[in-house]
C-alpha positions in Angstrom: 10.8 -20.0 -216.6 10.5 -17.4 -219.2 7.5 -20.0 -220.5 5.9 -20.0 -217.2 6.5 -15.9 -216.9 4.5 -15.4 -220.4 1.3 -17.5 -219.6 0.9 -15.2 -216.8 1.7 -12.2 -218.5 -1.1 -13.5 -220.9 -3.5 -15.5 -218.3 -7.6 -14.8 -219.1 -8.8 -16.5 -216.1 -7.6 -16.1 -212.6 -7.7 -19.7 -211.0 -5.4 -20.7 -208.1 -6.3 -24.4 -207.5 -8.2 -27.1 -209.5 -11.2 -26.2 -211.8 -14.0 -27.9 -212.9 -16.0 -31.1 -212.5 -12.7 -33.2 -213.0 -10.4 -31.1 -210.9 -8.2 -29.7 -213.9 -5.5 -27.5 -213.0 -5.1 -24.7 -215.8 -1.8 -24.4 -217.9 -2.2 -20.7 -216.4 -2.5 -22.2 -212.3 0.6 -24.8 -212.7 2.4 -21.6 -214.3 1.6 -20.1 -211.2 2.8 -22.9 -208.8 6.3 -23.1 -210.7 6.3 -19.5 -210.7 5.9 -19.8 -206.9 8.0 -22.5 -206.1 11.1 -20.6 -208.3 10.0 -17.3 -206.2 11.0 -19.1 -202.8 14.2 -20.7 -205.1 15.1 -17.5 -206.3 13.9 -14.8 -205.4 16.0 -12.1 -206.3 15.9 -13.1 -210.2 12.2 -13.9 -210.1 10.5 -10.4 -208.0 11.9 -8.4 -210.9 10.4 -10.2 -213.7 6.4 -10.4 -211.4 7.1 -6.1 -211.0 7.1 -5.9 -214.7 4.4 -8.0 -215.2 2.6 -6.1 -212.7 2.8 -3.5 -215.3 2.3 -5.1 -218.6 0.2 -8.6 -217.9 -3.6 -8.8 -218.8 -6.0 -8.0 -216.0 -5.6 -11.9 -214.3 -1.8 -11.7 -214.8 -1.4 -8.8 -212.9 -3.6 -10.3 -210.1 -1.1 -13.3 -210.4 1.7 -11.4 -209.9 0.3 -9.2 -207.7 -0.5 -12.9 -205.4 3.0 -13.9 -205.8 4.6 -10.5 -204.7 2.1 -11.0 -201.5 3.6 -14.5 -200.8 6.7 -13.8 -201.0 6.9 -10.5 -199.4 3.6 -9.3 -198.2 4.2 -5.0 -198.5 5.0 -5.7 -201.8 2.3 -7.6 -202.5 0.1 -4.9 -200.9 1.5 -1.7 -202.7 0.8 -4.2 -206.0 
C-alpha cells in the first residue's frame, strides 16, 4: 500500500478512469482504485494516511485524496 500511497502523493495528472485512444488506465488511476478498494477494507488505517497526503501531495494528489475522503465519508471529503 505504501507504493500505491506515494504515486498519489506524487500523481501530475488527475485521471479517474481510462485515458486515451486505447483506454489506458494510468499507474496513478489503478493507485487510486487499490487505494479505494483498501479504504472500504480498512478504513481506519487508510483515512489517516489520505489526511496527510491532503497536506503534503502535489496539486492532483491532494485532489485524489481529497476524492477518496469524499467516498468514503462524504463531510470529510467536503472539509478536504
Amino acid at each position: 500500500m505504501d507504493d500505491r500511497l506515494k504515486l498519489l502523493a506524487e500523481a501530475d495528472v488527475l485521471a479517474f478512469g481510462p485515458v486515451g485512444f486505447a483506454g489506458v488506465v494510468l499507474p496513478v488511476t489503478q493507485a487510486y482504485y487499490d487505494v479505494a478498494d483498501a479504504l472500504e477494507r480498512h478504513g481506519e488505517v487508510i483515512r489517516p494516511r489520505l489526511e496527510r497526503l491532503r497536506a503534503n501531495a502535489t496539486p492532483a494528489g491532494r485532489l485524489e485524496a481529497a476524492h477518496l475522503l469524499d467516498r468514503h465519508e462524504p463531510p470529510a471529503g467536503r472539509n478536504a
